[in-house]
DRENDO-1510 file (C-alpha; in Angstrom, 1 decimal, always signed):
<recs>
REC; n; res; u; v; w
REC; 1; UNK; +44.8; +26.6; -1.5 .
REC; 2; UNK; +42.3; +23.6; -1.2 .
REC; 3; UNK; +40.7; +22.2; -4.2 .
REC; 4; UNK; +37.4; +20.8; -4.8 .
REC; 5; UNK; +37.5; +16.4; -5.6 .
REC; 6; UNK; +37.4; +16.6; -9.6 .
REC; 7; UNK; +34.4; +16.1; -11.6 .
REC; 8; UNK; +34.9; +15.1; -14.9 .
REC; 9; UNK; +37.4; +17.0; -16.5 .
REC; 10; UNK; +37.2; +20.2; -13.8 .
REC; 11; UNK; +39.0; +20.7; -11.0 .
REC; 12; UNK; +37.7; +24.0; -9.0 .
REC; 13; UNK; +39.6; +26.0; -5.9 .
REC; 14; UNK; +38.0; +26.9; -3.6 .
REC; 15; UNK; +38.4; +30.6; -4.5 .
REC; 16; UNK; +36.9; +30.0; -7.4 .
REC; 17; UNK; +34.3; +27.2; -6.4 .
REC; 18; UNK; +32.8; +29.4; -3.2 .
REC; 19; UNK; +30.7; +32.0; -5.5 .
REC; 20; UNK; +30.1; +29.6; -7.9 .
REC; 21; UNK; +28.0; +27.1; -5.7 .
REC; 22; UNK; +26.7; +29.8; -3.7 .
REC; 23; UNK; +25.1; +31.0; -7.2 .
REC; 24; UNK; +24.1; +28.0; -8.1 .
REC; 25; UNK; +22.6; +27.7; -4.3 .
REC; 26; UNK; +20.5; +30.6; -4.7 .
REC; 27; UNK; +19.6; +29.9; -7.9 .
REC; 28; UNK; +18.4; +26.1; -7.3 .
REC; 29; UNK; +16.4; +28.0; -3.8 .
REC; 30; UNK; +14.9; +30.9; -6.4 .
REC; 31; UNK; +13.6; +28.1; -8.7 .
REC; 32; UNK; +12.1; +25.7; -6.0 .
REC; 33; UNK; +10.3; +28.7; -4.3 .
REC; 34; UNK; +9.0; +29.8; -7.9 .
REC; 35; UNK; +7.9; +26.9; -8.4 .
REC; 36; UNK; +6.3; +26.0; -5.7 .
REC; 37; UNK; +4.2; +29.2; -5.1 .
REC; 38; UNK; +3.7; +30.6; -8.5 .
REC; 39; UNK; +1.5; +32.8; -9.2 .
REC; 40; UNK; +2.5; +34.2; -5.4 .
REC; 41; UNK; -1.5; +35.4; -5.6 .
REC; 42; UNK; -5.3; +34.4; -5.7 .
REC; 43; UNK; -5.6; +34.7; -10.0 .
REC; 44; UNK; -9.0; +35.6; -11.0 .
REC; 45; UNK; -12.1; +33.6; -11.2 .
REC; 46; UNK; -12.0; +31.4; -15.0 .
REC; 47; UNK; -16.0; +31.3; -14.8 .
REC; 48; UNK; -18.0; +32.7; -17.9 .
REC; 49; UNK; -21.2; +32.6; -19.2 .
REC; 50; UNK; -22.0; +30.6; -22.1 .
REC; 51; UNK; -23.2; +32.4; -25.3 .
REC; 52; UNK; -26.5; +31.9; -26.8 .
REC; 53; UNK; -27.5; +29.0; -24.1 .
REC; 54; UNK; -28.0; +28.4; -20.4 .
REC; 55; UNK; -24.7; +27.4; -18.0 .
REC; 56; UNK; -21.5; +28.3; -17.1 .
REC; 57; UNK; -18.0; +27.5; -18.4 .
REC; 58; UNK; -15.6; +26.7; -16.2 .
REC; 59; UNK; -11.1; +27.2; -17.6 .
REC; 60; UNK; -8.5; +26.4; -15.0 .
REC; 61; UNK; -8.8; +27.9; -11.7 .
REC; 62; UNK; -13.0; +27.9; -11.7 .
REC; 63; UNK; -15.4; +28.0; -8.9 .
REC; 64; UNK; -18.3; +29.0; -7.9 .
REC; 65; UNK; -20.0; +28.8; -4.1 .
REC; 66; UNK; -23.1; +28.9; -2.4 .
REC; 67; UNK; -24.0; +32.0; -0.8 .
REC; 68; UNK; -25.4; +30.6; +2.5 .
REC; 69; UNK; -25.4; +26.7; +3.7 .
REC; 70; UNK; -27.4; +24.1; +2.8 .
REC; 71; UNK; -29.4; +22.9; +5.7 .
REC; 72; UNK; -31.5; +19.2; +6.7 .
REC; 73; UNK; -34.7; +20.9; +8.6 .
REC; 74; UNK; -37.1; +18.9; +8.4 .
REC; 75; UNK; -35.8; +16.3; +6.9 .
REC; 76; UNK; -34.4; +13.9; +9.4 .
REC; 77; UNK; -33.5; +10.6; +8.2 .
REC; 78; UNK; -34.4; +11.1; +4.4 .
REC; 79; UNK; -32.2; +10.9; +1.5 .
REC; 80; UNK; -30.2; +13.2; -0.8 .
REC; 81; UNK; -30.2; +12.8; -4.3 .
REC; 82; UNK; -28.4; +15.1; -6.8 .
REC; 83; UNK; -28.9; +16.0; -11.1 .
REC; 84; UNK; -26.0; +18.0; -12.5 .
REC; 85; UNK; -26.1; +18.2; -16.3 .
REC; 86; UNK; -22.9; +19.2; -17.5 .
REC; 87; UNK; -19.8; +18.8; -20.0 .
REC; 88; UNK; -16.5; +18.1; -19.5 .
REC; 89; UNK; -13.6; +19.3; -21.2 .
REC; 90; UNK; -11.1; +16.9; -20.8 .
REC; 91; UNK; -11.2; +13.0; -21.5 .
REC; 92; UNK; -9.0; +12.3; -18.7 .
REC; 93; UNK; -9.1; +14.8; -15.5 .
REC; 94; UNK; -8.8; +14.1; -12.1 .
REC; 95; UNK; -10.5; +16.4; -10.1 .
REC; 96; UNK; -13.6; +17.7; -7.9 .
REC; 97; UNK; -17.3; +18.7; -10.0 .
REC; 98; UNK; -18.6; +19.3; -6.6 .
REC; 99; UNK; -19.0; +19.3; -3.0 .
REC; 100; UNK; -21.0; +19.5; +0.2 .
REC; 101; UNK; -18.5; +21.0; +3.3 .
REC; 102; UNK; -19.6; +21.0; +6.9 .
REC; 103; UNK; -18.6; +20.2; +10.3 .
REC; 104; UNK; -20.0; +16.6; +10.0 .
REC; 105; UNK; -17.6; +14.1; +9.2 .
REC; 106; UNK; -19.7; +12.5; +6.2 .
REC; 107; UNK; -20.7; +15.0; +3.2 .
REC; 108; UNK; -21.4; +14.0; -0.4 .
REC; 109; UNK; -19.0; +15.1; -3.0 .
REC; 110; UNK; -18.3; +14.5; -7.3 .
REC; 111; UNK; -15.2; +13.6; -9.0 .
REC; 112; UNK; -14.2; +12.9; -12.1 .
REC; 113; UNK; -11.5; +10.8; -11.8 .
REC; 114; UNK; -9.4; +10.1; -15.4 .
REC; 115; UNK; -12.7; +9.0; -17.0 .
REC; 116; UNK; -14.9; +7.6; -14.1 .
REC; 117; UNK; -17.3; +9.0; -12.0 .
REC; 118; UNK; -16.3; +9.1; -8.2 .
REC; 119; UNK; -19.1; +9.8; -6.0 .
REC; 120; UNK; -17.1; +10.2; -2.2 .
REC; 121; UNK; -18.8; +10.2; +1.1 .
REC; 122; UNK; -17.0; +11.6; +4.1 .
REC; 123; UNK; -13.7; +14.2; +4.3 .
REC; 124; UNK; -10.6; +12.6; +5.1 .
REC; 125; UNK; -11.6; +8.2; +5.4 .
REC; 126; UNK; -14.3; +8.6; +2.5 .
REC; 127; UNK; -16.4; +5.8; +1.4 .
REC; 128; UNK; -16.3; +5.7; -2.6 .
REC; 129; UNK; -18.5; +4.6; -5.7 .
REC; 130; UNK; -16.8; +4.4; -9.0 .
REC; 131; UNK; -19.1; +4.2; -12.5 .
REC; 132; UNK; -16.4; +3.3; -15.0 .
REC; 133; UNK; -16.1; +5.0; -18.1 .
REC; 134; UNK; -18.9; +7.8; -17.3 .
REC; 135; UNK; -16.5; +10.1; -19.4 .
REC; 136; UNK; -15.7; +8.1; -22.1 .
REC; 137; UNK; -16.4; +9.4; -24.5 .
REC; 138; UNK; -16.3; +12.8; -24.0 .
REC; 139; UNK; -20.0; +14.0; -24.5 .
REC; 140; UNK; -22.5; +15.9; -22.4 .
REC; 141; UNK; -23.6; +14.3; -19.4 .
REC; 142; UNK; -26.5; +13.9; -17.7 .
REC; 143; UNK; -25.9; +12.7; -14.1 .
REC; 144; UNK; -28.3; +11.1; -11.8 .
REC; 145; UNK; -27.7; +10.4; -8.2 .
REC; 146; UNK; -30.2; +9.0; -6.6 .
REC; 147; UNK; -30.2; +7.3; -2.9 .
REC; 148; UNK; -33.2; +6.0; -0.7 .
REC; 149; UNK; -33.5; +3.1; +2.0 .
REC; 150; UNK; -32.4; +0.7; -0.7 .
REC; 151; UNK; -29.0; +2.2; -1.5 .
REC; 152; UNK; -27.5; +4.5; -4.2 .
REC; 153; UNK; -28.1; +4.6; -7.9 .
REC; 154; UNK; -26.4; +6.4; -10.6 .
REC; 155; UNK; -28.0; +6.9; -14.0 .
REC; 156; UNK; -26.0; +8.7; -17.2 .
REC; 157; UNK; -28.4; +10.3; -20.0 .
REC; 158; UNK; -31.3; +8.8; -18.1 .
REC; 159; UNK; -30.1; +4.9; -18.5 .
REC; 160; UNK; -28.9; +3.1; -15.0 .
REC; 161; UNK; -25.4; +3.2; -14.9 .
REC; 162; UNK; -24.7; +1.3; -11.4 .
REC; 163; UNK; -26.5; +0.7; -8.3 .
REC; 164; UNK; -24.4; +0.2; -4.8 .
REC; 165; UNK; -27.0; -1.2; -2.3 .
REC; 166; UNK; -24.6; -0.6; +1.0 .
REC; 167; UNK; -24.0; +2.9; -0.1 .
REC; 168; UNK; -26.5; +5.7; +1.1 .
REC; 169; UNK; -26.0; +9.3; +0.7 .
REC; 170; UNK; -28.4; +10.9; +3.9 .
REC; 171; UNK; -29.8; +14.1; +3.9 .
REC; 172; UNK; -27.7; +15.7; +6.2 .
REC; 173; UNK; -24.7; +14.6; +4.0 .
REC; 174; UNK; -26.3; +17.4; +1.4 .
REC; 175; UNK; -25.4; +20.0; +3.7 .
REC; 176; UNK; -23.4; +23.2; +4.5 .
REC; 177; UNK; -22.1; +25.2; +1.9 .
REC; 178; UNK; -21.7; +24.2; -1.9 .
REC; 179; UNK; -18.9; +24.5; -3.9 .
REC; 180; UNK; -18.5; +23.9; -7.6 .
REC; 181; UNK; -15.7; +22.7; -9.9 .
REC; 182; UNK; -13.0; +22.5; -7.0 .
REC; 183; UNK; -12.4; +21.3; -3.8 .
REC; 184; UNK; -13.7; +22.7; -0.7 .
REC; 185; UNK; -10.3; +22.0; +1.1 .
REC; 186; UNK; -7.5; +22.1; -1.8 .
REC; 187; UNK; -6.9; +23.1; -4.9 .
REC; 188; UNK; -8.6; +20.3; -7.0 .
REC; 189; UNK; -10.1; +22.5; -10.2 .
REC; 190; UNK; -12.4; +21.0; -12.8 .
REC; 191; UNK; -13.0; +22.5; -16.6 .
REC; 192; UNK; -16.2; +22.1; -18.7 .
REC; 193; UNK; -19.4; +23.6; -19.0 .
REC; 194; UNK; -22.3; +23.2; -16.2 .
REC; 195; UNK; -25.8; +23.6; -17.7 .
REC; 196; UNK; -28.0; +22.3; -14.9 .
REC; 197; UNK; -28.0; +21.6; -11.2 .
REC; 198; UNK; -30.6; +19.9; -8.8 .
REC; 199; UNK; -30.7; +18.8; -5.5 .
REC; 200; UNK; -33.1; +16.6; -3.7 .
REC; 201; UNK; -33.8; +15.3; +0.2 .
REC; 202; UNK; -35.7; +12.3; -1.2 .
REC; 203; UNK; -34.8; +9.9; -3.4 .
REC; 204; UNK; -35.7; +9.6; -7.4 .
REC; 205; UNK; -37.6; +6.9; -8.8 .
REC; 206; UNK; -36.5; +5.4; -12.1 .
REC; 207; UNK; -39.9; +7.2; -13.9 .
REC; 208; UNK; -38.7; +10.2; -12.7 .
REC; 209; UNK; -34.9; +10.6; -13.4 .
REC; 210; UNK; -35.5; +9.4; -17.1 .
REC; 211; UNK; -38.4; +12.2; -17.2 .
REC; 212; UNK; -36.3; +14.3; -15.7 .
REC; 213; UNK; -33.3; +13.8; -18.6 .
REC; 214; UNK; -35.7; +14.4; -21.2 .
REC; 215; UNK; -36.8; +17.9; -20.0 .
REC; 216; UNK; -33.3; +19.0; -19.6 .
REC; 217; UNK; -31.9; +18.3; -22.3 .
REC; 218; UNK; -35.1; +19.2; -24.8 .
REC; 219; UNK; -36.4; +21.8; -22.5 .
REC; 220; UNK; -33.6; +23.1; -20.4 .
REC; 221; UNK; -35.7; +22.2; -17.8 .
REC; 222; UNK; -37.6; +19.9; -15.6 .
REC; 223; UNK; -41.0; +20.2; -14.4 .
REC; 224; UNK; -41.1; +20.0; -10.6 .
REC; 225; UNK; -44.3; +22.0; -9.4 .
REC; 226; UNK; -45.3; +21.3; -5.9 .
REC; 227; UNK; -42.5; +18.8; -5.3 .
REC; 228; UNK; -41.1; +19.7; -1.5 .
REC; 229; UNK; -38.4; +18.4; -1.5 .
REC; 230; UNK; -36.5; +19.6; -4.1 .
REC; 231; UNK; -34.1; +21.7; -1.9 .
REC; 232; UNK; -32.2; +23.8; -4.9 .
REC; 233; UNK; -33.2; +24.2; -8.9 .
REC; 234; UNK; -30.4; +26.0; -10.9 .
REC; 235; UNK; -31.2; +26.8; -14.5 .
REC; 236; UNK; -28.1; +28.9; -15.3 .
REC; 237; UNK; -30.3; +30.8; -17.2 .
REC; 238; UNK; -28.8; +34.7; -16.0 .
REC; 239; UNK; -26.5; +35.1; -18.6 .
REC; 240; UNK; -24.6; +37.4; -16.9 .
REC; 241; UNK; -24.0; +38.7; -13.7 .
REC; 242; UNK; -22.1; +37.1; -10.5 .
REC; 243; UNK; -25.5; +35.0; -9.0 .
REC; 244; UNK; -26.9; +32.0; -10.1 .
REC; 245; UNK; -30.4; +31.8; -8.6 .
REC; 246; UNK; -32.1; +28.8; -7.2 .
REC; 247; UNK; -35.4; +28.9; -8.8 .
REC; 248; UNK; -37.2; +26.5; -6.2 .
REC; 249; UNK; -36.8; +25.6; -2.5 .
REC; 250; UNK; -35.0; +26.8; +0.5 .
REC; 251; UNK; -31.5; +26.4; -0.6 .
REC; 252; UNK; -29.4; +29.2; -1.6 .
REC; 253; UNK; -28.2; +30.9; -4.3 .
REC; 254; UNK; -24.6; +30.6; -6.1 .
REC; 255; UNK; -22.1; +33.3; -6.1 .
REC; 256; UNK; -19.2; +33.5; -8.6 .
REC; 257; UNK; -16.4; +35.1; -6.6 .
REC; 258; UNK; -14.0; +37.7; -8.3 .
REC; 259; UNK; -11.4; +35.7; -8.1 .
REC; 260; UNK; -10.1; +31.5; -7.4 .
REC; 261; UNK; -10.9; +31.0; -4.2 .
REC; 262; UNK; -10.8; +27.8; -1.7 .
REC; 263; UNK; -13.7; +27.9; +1.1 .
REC; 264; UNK; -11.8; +26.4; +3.8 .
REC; 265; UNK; -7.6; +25.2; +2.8 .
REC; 266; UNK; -6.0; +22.7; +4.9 .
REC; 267; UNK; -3.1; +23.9; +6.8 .
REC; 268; UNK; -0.6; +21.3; +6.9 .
REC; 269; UNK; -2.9; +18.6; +6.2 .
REC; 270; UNK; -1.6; +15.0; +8.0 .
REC; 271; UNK; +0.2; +12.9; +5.4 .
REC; 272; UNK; -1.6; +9.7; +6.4 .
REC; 273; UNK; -5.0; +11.8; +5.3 .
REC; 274; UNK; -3.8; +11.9; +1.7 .
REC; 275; UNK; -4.1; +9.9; -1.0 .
REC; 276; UNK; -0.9; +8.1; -2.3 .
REC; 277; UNK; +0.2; +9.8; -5.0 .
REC; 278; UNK; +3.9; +8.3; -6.6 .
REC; 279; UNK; +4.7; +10.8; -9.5 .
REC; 280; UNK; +3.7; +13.7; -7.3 .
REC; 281; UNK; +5.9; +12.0; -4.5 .
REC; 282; UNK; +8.8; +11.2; -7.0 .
REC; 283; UNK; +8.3; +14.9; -8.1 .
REC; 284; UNK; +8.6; +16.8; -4.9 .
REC; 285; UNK; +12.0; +14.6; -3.7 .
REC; 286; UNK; +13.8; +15.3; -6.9 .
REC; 287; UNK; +12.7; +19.0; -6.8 .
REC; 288; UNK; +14.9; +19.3; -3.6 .
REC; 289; UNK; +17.6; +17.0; -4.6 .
REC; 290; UNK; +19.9; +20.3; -6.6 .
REC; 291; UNK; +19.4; +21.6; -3.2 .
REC; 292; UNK; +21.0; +19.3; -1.3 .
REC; 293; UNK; +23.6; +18.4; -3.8 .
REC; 294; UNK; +24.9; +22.2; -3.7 .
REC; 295; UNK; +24.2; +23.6; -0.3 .
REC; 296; UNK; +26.4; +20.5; +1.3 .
REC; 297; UNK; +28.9; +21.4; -1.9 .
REC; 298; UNK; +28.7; +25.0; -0.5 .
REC; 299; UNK; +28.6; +24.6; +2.8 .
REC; 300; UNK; +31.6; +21.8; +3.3 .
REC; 301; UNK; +34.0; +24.2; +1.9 .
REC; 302; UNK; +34.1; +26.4; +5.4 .
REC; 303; UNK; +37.2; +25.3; +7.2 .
REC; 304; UNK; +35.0; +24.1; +10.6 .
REC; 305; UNK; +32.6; +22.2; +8.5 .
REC; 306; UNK; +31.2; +20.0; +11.1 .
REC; 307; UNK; +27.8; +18.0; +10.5 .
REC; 308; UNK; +27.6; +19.6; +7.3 .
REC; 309; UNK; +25.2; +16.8; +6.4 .
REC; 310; UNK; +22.7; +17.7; +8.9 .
REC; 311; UNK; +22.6; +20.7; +8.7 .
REC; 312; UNK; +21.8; +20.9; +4.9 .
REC; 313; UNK; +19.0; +18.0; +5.9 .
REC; 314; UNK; +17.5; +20.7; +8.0 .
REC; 315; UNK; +18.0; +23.6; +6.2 .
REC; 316; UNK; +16.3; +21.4; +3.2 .
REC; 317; UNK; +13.0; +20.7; +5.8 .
REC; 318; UNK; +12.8; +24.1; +6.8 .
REC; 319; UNK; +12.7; +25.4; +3.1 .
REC; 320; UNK; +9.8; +23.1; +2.5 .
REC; 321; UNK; +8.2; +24.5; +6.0 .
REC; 322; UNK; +8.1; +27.5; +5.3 .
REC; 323; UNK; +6.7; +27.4; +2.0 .
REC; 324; UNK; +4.5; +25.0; +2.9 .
REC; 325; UNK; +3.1; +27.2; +5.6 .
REC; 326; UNK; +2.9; +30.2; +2.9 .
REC; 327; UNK; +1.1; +27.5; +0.1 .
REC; 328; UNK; -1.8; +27.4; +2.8 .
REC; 329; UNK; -2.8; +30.9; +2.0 .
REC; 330; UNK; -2.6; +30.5; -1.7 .
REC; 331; UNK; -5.7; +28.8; -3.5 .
REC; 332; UNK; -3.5; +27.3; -6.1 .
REC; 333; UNK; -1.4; +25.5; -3.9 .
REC; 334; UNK; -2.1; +22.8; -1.6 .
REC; 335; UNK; -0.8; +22.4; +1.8 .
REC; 336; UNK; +0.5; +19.2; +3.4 .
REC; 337; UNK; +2.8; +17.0; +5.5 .
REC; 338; UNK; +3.5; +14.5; +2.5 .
REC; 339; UNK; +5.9; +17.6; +0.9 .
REC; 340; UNK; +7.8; +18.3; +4.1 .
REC; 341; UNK; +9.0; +14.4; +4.3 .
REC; 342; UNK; +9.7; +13.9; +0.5 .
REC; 343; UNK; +11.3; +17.1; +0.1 .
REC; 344; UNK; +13.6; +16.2; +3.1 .
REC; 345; UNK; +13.9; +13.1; +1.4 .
REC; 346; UNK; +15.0; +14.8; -1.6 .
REC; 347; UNK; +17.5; +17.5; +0.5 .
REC; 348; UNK; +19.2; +14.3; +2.0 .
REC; 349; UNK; +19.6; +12.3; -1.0 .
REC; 350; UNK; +21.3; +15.5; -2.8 .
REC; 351; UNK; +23.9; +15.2; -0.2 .
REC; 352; UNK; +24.6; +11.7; -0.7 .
REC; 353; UNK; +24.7; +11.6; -4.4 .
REC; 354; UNK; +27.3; +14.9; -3.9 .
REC; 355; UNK; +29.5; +12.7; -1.7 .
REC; 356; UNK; +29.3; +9.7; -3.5 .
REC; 357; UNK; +30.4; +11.6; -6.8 .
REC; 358; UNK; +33.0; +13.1; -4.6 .
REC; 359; UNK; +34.7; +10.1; -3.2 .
REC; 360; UNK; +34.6; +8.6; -6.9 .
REC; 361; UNK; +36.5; +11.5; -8.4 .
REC; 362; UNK; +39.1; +12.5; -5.3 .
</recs>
């Protein structure tokens, strides 16, 4: 009867070894799949009112949408500006407060990256504006984006924070439909409370924003009869209920959906689109590396094991295929190339360390 190379102290035949790695096979395969698309469904929406004041709190797995688009009639060649008065929950969170999503390949969009301020223009090759340390420390925020022919500013509670000159947020950039506290395209969730939200196709004047600051925060909010061009006012002031009404201009209302939701997921999304990511890389090939180790373990015992090595490789790419494919449908899971490759990676390098530990011992 053949015998397994010896690890340590135990020496295995293969009577014994076949159920035992084919266990430990379905075992590893149950846990990556679990892991990977847990909770297997869409959970339901963390959004609440706040009690006894205006906003919304947002807990893991948050968003709320615009009920139509946002739309640039009339406003050809002007400038977007935005005010969002809000506060976050954590010091350092990496993730979307907002975004713009339309067939154009330039839309505005708000991160809170660790404890800066990321203010992205553009889906896929962005252009970026960091204001360090917005976050720090953690208090409310009031958030000022303001951009004309001159450039972009950014004022926090009123006081300039930054000004990029070469970065200009149009109108048309302020379009399509709005979503709130994730990304449009992935799973990107924000927590905190959002008390206020306007949006503007002109830009702000310095008078203005710091006017603007004060009536939020002491009035809950701002005075803006007969300005145009404010396209959205949001007050949060329903208490209840799944709208959020804009309470001047053309734009649309919000909507808080039932249940997590993202508008429009990437399907595969091209690895060279996504940002570079090491832990999450390092994560996903050791993930796959049991796989690899135990499959070829499993597999190399059949008595025409040919290209056993290869065949675990692709078994290990398929596995990460398929649930990649299935991730796409689930709004807590994002969808990409970047997984398929490292969790080949990861197969492949299971079955070397398993024949390296098996030439040592034999």
């Amino acid at each position: 009867m053949r015998r397994l190379p010896p690890f340590g102290s135990f020496v295995l035949s293969e009577r014994t070894a076949r159920p035992l790695l084919g266990g430990m096979c379905i075992a590893v395969l149950c846990g990556i799949l679990v892991a990977g698309l847990w909770p297997f469904h869409s959970p339901r929406n963390g959004v609440t009112w706040l009690a006894g004041e205006n906003g919304l709190r947002f807990t893991r797995y948050a968003t709320i949408v615009s009920a139509g688009e946002f739309r640039a009639a009339g406003a050809r060649g002007s400038s977007c500006s935005v005010e969002v008065w809000l506060q976050p929950a954590l010091l350092e969170d990496s993730n979307t407060l907002l975004a713009f999503h339309n067939s154009r390949p330039a839309s505005l969009s708000l991160h809170q990256s660790i404890s800066d301020l990321d203010i992205k223009r553009g889906e896929g090759r962005t252009e970026h504006f960091y204001i360090d340390n917005a976050f720090r420390p953690l208090r409310p925020l009031f958030i000022s984006v303001s951009s004309g022919e001159q450039g972009t500013a950014v004022y926090i509670n009123g006081v300039l924070a930054r000004a990029a000159p070469r970065f200009r947020i149009a109108a048309g950039d302020c379009t399509g439909r709005l979503v709130v506290a994730t990304s449009p395209v992935g799973n990107s969730p924000w927590t905190g409370q959002l008390k206020g939200l306007a949006i503007y196709h002109r830009e702000l004047t310095v008078a203005e924003v710091l006017r603007h600051y004060l009536a939020w925060t002491g009035q809950g909010r701002p005075d803006l009869t007969g300005d145009p061009r404010c396209v959205a006012l949001y007050l949060f002031d329903e208490h209840g209920g799944s709208l959020v009404h804009n309470r001047m201009g053309p734009g649309p209302d919000l909507w808080i959906p039932e249940r997590y939701r993202i508008e429009d997921q990437a399907f595969l999304a091209p690895f060279w689109e996504q940002e570079f990511d090491l832990p999450d890389i390092l994560r996903n090939i050791v993930a796959f590396v049991p796989l690899g180790f135990f499959l070829y373990a499993w597999l190399s015992l059949r008595p025409s094991a040919k290209r056993t090595a290869l065949t675990v490789t692709l078994l290990g790419a398929l596995v990460s295929v398929t649930m990649e494919v299935l991730q796409a449908h689930l709004p807590t899971r994002q969808s990409d190339t970047t997984d398929i490759l490292t969790n080949t990676f990861g197969t492949w390098a299971g079955v070397v360390l398993y024949r390296y530990l098996a030439a040592r011992r034999s």
